[in-house]
PLY file of the C-alpha trace (Angstrom):
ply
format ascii 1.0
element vertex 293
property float x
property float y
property float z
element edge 292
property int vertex1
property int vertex2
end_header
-22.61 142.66 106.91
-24.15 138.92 107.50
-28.01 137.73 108.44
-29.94 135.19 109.06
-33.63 134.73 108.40
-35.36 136.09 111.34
-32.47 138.62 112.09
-33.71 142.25 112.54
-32.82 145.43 110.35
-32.28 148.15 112.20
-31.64 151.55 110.21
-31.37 154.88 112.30
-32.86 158.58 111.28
-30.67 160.73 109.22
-30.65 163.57 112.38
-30.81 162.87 115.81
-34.77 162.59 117.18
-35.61 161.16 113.86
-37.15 157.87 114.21
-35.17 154.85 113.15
-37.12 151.89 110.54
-36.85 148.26 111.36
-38.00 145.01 110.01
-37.67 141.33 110.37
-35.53 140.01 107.51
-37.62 136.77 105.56
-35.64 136.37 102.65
-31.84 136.02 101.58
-30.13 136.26 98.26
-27.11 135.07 98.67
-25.99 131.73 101.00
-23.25 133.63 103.03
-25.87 135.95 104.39
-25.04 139.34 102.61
-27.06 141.87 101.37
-29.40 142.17 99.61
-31.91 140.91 102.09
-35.85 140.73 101.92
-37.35 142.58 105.00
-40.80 143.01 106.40
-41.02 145.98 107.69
-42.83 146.59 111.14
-45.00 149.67 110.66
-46.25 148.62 107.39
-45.87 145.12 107.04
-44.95 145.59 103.53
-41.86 143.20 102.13
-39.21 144.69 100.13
-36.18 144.32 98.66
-33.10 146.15 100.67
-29.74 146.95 100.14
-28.64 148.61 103.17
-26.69 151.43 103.65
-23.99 153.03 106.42
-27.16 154.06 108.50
-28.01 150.75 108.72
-27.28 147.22 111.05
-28.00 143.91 111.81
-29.70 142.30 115.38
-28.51 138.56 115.47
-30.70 136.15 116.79
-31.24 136.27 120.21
-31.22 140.33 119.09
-27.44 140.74 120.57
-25.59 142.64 118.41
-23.71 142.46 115.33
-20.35 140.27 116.02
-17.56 138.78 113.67
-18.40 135.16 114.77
-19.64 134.44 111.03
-23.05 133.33 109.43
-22.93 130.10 110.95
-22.34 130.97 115.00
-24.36 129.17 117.74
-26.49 130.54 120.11
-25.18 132.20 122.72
-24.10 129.83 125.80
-26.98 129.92 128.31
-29.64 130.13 126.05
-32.68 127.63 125.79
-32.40 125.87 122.42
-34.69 128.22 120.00
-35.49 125.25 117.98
-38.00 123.93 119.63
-40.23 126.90 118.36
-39.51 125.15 114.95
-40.54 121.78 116.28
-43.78 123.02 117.97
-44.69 124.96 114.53
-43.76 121.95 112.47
-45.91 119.88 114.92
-48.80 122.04 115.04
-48.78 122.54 111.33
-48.83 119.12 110.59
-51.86 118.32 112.92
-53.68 120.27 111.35
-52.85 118.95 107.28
-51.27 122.37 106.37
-48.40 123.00 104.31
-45.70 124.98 104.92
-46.93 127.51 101.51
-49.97 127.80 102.82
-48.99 128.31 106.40
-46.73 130.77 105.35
-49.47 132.20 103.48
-52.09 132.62 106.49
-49.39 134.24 108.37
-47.80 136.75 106.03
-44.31 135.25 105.71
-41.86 133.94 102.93
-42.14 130.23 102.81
-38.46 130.14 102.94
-38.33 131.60 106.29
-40.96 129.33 107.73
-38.61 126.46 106.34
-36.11 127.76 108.44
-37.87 128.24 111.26
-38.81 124.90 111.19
-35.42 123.38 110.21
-32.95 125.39 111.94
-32.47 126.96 115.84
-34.24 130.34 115.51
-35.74 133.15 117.73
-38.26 134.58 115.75
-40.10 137.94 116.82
-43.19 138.57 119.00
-44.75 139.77 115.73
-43.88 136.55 114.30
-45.42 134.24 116.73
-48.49 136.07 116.84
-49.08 135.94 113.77
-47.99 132.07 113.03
-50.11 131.38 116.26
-53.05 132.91 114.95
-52.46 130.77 111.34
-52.23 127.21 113.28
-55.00 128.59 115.51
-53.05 128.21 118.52
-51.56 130.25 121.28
-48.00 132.09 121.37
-47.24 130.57 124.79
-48.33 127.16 123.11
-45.59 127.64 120.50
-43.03 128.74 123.29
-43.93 125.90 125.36
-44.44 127.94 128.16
-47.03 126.45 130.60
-46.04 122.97 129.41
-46.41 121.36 133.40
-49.38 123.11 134.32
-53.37 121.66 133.57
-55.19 122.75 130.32
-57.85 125.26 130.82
-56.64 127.86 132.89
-57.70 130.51 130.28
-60.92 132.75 130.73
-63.86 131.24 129.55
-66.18 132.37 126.64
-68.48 134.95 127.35
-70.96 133.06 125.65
-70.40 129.49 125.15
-72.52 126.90 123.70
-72.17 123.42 124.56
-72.92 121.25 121.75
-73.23 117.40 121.55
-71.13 115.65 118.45
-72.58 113.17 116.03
-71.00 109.88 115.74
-69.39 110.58 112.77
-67.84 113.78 114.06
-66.66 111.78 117.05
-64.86 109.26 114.92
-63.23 111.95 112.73
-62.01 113.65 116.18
-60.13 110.70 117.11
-58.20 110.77 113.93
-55.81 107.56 113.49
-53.69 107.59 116.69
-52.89 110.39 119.25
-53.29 110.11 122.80
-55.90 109.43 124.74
-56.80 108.13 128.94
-58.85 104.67 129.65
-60.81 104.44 132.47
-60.37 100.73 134.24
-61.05 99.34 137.73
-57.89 97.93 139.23
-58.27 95.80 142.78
-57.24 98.95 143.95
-59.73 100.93 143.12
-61.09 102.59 139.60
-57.89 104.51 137.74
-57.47 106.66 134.87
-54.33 106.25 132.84
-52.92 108.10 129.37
-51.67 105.86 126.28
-50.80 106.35 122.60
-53.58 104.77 120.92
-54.01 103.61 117.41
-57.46 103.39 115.28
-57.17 100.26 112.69
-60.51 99.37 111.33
-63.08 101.17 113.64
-61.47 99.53 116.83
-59.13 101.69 118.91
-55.56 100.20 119.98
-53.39 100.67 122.80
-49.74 99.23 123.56
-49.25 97.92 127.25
-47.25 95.78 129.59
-48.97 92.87 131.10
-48.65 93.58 134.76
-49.52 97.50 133.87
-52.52 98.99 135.36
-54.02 99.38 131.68
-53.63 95.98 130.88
-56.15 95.52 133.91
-59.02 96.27 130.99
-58.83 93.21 129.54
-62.08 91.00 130.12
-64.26 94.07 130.32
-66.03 97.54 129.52
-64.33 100.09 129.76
-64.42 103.82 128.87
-61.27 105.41 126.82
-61.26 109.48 126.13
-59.64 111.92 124.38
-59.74 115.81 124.09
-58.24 118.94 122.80
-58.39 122.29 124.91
-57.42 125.63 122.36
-56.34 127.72 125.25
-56.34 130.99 123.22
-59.64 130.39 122.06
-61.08 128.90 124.65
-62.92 126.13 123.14
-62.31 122.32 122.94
-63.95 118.91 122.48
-64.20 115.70 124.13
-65.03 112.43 122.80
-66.02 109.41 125.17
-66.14 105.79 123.63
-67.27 103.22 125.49
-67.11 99.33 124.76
-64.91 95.96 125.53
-61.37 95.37 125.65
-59.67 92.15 124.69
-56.20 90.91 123.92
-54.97 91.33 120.53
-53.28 87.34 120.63
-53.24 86.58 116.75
-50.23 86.86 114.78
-51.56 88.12 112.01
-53.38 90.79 113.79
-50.11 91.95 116.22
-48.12 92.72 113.12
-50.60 94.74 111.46
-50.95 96.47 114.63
-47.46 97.00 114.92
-46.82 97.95 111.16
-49.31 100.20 111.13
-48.24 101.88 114.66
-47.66 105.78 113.94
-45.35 105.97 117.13
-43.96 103.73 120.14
-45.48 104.48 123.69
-43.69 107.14 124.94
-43.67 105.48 127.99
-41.34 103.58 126.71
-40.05 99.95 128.16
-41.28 96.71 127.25
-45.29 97.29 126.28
-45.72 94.79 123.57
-49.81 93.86 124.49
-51.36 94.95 122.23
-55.43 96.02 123.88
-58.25 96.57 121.47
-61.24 98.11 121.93
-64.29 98.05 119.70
-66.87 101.15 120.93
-70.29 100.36 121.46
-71.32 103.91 122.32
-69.51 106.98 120.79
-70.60 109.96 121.90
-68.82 113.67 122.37
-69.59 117.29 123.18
-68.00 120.52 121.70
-67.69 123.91 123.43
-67.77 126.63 121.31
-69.02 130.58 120.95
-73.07 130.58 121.12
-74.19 130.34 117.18
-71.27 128.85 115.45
0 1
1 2
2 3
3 4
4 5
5 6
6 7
7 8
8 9
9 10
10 11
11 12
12 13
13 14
14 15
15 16
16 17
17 18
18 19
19 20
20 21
21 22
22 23
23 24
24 25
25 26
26 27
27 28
28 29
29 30
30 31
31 32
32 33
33 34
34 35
35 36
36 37
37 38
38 39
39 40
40 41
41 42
42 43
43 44
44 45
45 46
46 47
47 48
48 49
49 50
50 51
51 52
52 53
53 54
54 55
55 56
56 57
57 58
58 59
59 60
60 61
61 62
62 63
63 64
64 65
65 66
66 67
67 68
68 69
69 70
70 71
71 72
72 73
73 74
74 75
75 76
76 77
77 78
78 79
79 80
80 81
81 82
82 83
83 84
84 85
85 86
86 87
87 88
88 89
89 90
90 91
91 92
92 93
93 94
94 95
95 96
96 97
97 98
98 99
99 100
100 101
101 102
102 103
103 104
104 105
105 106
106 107
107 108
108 109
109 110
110 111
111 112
112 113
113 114
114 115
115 116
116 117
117 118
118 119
119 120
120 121
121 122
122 123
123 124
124 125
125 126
126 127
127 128
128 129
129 130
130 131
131 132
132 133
133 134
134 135
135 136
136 137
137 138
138 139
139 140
140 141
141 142
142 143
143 144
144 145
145 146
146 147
147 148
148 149
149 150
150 151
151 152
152 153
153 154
154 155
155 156
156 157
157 158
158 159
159 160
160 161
161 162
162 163
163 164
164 165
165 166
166 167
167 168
168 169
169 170
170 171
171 172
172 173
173 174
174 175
175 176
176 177
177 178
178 179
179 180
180 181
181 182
182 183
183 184
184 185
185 186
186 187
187 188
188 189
189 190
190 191
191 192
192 193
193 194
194 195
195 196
196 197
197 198
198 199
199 200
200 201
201 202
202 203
203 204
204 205
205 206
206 207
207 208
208 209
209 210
210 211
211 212
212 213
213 214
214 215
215 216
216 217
217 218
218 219
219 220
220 221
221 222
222 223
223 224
224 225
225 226
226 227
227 228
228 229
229 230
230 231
231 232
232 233
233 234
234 235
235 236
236 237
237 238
238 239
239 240
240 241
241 242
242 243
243 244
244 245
245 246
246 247
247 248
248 249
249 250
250 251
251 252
252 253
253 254
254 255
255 256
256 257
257 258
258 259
259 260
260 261
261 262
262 263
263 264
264 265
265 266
266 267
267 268
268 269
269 270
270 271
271 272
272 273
273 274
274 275
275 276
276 277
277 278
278 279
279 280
280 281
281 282
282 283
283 284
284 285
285 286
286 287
287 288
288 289
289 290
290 291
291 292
């Protein structure tokens, strides 16, 4: 008998009609995958140490059953690639400045496992995602990437919402030091709306661009930029609006820093080696949230 973390333990009643015990298995003892194995058990929860018996087998990954192909066998041919349920959770976890212990820790799971989740192709249980969503504060179909083409926001909205205007200082802290954001600019034509990676470096927010790009057209003027966050399984999110001029980042000194301090190229990708800065002159945001928090 061989597992891998996130395999499933199935062991069957002693008499026919007797219900059978299974559990998700979150820890391993040795590195070829025998027993004994660490399982979290699904009625209680509870993890303990098992060393299973004849009554008892193993539901791969992808929960097809128990083959000779060896602890190290691919995914079945057809299926998506599992791992990017790891790179979504690494992602998410990351964004939010938690570690993997105490990730782990909000949802109920060896931090060995989530280290494999993150690390390795997996297909971790409904009961797992539910409860790792529910840790990162996000949604299970966020973590599956499910919904990944369609607009945020198509979830039901509070019952009770309060809309609540931010403080300057809470805007500033929203936009965080880069992410991804949309600038408002008027092209000849007409007005246009347009997403970039931005940096913040010293108060002023940064964007990379190409010079004939419809972006680059904010150069010379005011111009709005925004950014937001939707939780769809919460239904809350913010928005913050800043508001002031753009110019042309054209000193040396000033590009590299830009570009040294750059957490990521525009995933636009191409030439887009303009740097655009904009210093806000009004900073203002909103937060929806349940009425009283």
């Amino acid at each position: 008998m061989r597992a891998h973390l996130g395999d499933q333990l199935v062991i069957e009643g002693p008499a026919t009609g007797t219900p059978r015990r299974d559990g998700e298995i979150v820890g391993l003892h040795h590195e070829d995958g025998t027993p004994p194995y660490d399982v979290r058990w699904s009625d209680t929860q509870e993890v303990t140490l098992v060393f299973p018996g004849p009554d008892a087998h193993i539901k791969h990954l992808g929960h097809e059953p128990e083959t000779d192909t060896g602890a190290g066998a691919p995914p079945p041919a057809g299926l998506p690639d599992p791992g990017d349920i790891g790179r979504r959770v690494a992602t998410e976890r990351t964004r939010r400045g938690l570690s993997r212990e105490e990730t782990a820790r909000r949802a109920r799971m060896a931090p060995d496992y989530l280290s494999y989740l993150e690390e390795h192709p997996a297909d971790p249980s409904l009961a797992t995602l539910i409860r790792l969503a529910a840790a990162l504060g996000t949604s299970v179909q966020a973590l599956r990437g499910s919904g990944a083409d369609l607009p945020p926001g198509r979830g039901t909205a509070l019952l009770h919402p309060e809309l609540r205007d931010l403080k300057p200082e809470e805007c500033r802290a929203l936009l965080s030091t880069h992410g991804v954001g949309r600038i408002a600019v008027t092209t000849p034509e007409g007005p246009a709306v347009v997403p970039v990676n931005y940096e913040v470096v010293d108060d002023a927010i940064a964007f990379r661009t190409a010079p004939d790009s419809v972006p680059a057209a904010a150069v010379g003027s005011e111009i709005a930029f925004e950014v937001d966050h939707v939780d769809e399984a919460m239904s809350r999110g913010w928005s913050v609006l800043a508001v002031g001029p753009a110019r042309v980042a054209t000193e040396p000194d000033e590009v590299r820093r830009l570009t040294e301090r750059a957490h990521t190229a525009p995933w636009a990708g191409g030439e887009r080696e303009m740097w655009v800065s904009i210093r806000p002159t009004r900073l203002t945001g909103r937060r929806i949230t349940p009425a009283g928090q």
